[in-house]
C-alpha positions in Angstrom: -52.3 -9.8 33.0 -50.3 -10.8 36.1 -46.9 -9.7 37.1 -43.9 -12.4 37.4 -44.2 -11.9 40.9 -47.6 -13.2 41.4 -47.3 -15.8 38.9 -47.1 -19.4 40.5 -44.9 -22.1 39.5 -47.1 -25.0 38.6 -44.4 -27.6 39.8 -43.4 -25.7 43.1 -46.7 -24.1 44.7 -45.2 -22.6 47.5 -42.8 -20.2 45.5 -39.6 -21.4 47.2 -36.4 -21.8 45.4 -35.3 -25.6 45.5 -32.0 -25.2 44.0 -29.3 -26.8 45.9 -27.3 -24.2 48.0 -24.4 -22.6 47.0 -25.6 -23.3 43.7 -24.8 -20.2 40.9 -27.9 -19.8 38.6 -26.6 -19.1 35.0 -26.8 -15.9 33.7 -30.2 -15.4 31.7 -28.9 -13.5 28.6 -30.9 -10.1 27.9 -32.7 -9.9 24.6 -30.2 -6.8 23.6 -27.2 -8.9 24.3 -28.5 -11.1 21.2 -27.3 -9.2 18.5 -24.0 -7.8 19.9 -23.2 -11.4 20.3 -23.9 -12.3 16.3 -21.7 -9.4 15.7 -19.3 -10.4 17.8 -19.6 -14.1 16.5 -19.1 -12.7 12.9 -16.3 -10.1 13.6 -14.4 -12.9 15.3 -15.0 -15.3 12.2 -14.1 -12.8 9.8 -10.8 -12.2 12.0 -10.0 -16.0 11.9 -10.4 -16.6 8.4 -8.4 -12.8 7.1 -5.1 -14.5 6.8 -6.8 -16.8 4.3 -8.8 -13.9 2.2 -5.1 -12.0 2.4 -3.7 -14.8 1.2 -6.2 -14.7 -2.1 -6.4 -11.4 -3.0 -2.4 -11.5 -3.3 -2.3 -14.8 -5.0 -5.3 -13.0 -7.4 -3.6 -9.2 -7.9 0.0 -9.9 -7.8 0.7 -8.4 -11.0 -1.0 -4.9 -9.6 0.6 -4.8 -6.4 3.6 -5.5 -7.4 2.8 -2.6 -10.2 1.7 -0.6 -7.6 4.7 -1.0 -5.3 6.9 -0.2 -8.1 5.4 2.7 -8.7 5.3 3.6 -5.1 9.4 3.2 -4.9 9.5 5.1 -7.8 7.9 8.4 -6.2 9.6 7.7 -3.0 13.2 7.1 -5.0 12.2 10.6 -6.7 11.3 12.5 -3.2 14.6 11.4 -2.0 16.8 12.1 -4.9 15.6 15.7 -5.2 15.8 15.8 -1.1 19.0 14.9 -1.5 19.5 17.6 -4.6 17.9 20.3 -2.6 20.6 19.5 0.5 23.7 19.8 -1.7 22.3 22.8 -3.2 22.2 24.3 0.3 26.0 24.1 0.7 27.7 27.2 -0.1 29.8 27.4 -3.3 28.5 23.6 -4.4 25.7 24.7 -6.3 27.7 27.2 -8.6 30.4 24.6 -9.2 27.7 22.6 -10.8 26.5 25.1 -12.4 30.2 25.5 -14.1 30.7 21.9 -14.7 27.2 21.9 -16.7 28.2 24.5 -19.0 31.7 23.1 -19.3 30.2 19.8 -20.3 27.8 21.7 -22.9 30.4 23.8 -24.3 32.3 20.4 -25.0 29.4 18.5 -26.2 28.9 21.7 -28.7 32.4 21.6 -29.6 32.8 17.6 -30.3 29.7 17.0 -31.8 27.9 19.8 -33.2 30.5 22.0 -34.9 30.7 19.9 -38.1 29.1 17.7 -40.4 31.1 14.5 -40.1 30.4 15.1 -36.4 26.8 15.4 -36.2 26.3 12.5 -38.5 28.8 10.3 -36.2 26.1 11.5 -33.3 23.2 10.5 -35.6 24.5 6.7 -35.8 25.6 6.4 -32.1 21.7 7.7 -31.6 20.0 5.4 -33.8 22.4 2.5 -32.6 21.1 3.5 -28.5 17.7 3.4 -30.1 17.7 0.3 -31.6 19.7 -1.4 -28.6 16.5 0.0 -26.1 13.4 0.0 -28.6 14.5 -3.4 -30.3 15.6 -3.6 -34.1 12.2 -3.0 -35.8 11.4 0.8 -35.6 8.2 2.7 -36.9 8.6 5.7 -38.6 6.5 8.7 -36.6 
């Protein structure tokens, strides 16, 4: 087998370059640069055309992202309210007033609706009236 340096070009014997000077040969590409180049050649496809798969997959799961973000500004909505709790609790004297208002409000719940029978019965109906107005009118017995 010959080397590429003794080989001889059939259509110039001598083994001179003819080109025309000042001439830039164009760049032989290496056989490794082959497939980085269809890599590249796909990534870049892929990149052109992602607005247009985005664009599907919403128009095809917008029920579950829109689930999804719900659910997602629910936990952060919870995170900041109890944030926001934990901060108030941290101011002297707050958290006990609370505290008192809580049990005054018990103590008068107690006292308004609980003591006696006409009462608790009037609590029964304002309950099954909120029940029906959020759960609808027909109501399954558990």
């Amino acid at each position: 087998m010959e080397s590429e340096a003794q080989k001889i070009d059939v259509q110039n014997p001598s083994g001179f370059n003819t080109e025309t000077a000042g001439m830039i040969a164009p760049a032989k590409p290496s056989p490794a640069d082959k497939p980085w180049q269809e890599w590249i050649e796909v990534g870049s496809d892929f990149l052109s055309k992602l607005y247009d798969y985005l664009g599907e997959f919403i128009s095809d799961n917008r029920k579950l992202l829109i689930n999804l973000g719900l659910l997602f500004g629910a936990i952060v909505a919870v995170k900041l309210t109890l944030a926001i709790l934990d901060a108030i609790n941290d101011i002297p004297l707050l958290a006990p007033l609370f505290e008192l208002v809580g049990l005054g409000y018990t103590g008068w719940f107690v006292y308004r609706y609980l003591l006696k029978e006409s009462t608790r019965q009037e609590l029964v109906t304002e309950f099954d009236a909120l029940k029906k107005q959020v759960l609808g009118n027909e109501t399954t017995n558990i």
